[in-house]
C-alpha positions in Angstrom: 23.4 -18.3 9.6 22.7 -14.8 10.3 19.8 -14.4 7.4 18.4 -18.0 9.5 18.4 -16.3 12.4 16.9 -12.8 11.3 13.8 -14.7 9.4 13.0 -16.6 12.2 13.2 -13.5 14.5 10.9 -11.5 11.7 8.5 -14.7 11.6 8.4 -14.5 15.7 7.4 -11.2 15.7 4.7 -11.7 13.2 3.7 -14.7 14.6 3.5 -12.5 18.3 2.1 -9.0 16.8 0.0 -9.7 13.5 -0.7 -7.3 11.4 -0.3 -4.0 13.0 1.6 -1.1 12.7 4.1 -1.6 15.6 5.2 -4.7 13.8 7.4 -2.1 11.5 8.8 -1.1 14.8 9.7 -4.6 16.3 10.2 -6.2 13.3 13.2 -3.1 12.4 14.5 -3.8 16.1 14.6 -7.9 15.4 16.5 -7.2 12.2 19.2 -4.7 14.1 19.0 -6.8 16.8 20.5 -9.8 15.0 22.9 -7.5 13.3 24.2 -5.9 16.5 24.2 -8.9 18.4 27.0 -10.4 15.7 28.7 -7.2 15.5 28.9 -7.1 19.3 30.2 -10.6 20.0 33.0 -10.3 17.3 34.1 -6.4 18.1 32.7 -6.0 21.9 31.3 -2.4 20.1 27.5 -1.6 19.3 27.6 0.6 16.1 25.6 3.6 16.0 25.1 3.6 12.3 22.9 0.5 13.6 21.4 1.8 17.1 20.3 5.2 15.8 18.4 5.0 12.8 16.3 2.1 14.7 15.1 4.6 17.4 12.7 6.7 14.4 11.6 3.6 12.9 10.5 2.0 16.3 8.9 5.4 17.3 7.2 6.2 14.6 5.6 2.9 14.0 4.6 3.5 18.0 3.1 6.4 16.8 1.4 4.8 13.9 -0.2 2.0 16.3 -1.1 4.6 18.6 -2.8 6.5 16.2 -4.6 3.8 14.5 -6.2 2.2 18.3 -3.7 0.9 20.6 -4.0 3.1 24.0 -2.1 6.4 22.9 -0.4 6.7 26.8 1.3 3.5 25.7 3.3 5.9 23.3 4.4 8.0 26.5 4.8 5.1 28.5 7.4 3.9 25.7 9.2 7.2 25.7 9.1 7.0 29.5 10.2 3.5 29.8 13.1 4.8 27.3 14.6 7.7 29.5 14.1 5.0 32.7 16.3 2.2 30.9 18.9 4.1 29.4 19.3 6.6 32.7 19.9 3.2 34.4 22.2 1.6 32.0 24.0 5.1 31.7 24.5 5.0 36.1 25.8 1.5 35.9 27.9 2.7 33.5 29.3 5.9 35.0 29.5 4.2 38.6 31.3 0.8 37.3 33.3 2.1 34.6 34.8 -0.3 31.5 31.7 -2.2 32.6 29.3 -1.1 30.2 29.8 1.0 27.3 27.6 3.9 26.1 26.9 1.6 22.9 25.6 -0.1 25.7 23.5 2.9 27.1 22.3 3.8 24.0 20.8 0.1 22.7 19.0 0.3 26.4 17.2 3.4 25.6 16.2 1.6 22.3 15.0 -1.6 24.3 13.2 0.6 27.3 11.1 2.2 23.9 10.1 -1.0 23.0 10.0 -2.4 26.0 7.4 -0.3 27.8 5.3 0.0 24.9 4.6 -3.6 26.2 3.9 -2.5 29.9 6.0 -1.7 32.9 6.2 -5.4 33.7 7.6 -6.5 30.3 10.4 -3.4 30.9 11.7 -4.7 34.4 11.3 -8.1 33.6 13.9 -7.2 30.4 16.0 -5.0 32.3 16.7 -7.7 34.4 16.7 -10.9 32.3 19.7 -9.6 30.2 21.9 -9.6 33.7 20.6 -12.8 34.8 21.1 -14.3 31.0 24.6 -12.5 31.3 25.6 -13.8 34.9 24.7 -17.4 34.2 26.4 -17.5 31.3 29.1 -16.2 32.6 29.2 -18.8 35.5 29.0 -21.4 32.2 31.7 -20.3 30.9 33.9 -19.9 34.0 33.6 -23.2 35.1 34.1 -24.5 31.9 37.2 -22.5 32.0 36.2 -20.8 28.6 36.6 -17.2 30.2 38.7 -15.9 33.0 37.5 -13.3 35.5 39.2 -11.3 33.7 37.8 -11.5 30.4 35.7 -9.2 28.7 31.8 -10.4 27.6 29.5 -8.4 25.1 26.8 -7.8 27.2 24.3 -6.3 24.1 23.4 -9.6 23.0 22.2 -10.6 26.1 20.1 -7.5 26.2 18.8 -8.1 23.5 17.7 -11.6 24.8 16.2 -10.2 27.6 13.9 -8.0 25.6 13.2 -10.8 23.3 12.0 -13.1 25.8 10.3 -10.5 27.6 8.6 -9.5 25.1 7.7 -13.0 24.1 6.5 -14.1 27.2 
């Protein structure tokens, strides 16, 4: 299910980008995307070994796109949009402990790079769709008595969700 899943994340991005260097980039993300996203729903933990090799690959291919015509202050704006995403994740998590993690913080700061590569829009539109994915499918589950209030969610996946989608739409 997972290989399903990952080619038809690598054919969307295709599909989005064409052929240009970012697609390294996005297409690397898609693939640790899926991975995390199964990882995170069966151990609630985001794995570094996963989240930290993705943050060259997705830069450097912003470089590479940068390099070969896409505006090159969309490269600052993508390490900008990085230091914004992960600074908020890492206040939410300091200020609401056991709320998010710092596997949390750190996927952000991976998501803000890609993110505002996009454009300031795409970034706070996917900042905020992974809490509104999160909170309704929370509600889902509560009602349908699934969850308790207190029981724990992954909240990565639905980060990742929200940068899909924004990034999509």
């Amino acid at each position: 299910m997972l290989e399903i899943a990952t080619a038809l994340a690598l054919a969307t991005v295709a599909g989005v980008l064409g052929f240009r260097p970012e697609l390294i980039g996005f297409g690397w993300l898609a693939v640790v995307g899926i991975a995390v996203s199964a990882i995170d729903l069966r151990t609630h933990r985001l794995p570094n070994r996963l989240v930290y090799p993705a943050y060259p690959v997705v830069l450097i291919s912003f470089l590479l796109g940068a390099l070969a015509g896409a505006d090159p202050a969309r490269l600052v704006r993508s390490l900008i949009g990085a230091v914004v995403l992960g600074g908020c994740y890492l206040v939410l998590a300091v200020v609401a402990p056991g709320q998010l993690g710092l596997g949390d913080v750190k996927l952000a700061g991976l998501l803000g790079l890609a993110l505002a590569w996009a454009g300031w829009r795409t970034l706070l539109f996917g900042g905020c769709l992974a809490f509104l994915l999160s909170a309704g499918t929370s509600l889902l589950l509560l009602a349908t008595r699934r969850i308790t209030l207190k029981s724990a969610i992954p909240f990565g996946p639905f980060m990742l969700a929200g940068a899909a989608l924004a990034l999509i739409g």
